[in-house]
C-alpha positions as CSV (number, residue, x, y, z in Angstrom):
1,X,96.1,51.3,48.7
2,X,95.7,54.8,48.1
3,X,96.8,57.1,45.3
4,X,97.0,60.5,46.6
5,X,100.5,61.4,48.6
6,X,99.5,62.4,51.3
7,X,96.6,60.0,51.6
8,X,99.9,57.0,51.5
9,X,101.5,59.4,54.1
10,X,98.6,59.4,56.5
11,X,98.1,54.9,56.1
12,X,101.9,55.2,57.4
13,X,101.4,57.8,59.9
14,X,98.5,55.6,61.4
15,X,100.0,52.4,61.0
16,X,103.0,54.0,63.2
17,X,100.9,55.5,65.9
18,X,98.8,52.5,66.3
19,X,101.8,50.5,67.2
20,X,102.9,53.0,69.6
21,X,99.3,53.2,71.1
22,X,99.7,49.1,71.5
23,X,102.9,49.5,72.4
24,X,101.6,52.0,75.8
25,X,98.6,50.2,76.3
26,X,100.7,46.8,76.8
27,X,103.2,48.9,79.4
28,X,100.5,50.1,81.4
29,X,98.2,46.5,81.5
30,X,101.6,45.0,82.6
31,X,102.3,47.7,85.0
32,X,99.0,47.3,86.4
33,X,98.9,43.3,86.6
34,X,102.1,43.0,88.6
35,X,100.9,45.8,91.2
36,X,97.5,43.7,91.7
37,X,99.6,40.6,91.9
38,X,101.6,42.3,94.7
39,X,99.1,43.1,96.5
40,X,97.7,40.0,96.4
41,X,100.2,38.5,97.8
42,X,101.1,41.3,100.1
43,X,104.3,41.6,98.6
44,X,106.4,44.4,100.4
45,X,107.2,45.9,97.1
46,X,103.7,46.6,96.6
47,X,103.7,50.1,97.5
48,X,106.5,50.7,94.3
49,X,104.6,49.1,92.6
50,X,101.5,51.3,93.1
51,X,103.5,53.9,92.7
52,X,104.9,53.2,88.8
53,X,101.8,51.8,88.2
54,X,99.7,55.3,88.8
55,X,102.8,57.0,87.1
56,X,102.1,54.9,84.5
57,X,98.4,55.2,83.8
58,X,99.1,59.3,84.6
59,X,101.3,59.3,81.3
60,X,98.6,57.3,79.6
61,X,96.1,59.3,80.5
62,X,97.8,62.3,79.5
63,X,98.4,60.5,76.0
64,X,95.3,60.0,75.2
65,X,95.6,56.3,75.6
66,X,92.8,56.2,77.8
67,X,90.3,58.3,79.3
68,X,91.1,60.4,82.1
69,X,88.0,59.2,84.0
70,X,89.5,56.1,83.5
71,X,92.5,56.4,84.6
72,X,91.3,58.3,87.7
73,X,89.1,54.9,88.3
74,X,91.7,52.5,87.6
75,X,93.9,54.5,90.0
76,X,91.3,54.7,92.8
77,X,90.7,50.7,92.2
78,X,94.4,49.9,92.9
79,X,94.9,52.1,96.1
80,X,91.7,50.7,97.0
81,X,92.6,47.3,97.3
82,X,96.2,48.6,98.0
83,X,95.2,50.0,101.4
84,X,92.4,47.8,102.0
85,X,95.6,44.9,101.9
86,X,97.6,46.9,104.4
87,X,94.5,46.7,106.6
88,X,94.0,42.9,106.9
């Protein structure tokens, strides 16, 4: 444990933005599970879906919760198989 003030304030300020950071990255693995679940099963609500799920790795992205090469691939990946779906 540290002894300098602000050294205490930064463990605390960590320890609360790590949890926030899991708390976002859980939301947008969830997000993106149920919209690949969806389209699996060619769910008609799989177009919402997409849609909260590219909202949601947008607001990660511009979080800094992930890359935003990453989330530009994730994104691509789900209207991928997202159209690809509507083909068949």
């Amino acid at each position: 444990m540290p002894n300098i003030k602000s050294a205490i304030k930064r463990v605390k300020v960590s320890k609360n933005k790590a949890l926030q950071n899991s708390i976002r990255k859980s939301i947008l693995k969830t997000s993106i599970k149920k919209c690949k679940v969806a389209i699996a099963n060619k769910d008609p609500l799989a177009a919402t879906l997409l849609k909260e799920a590219i909202e949601t790795i947008d607001k990660s992205a511009a979080k800094n919760i992930i890359h935003k090469n990453t989330a530009a691939r994730r994104k691509s990946k789900l209207v991928k198989a997202y159209n690809a779906a509507i083909k068949n």
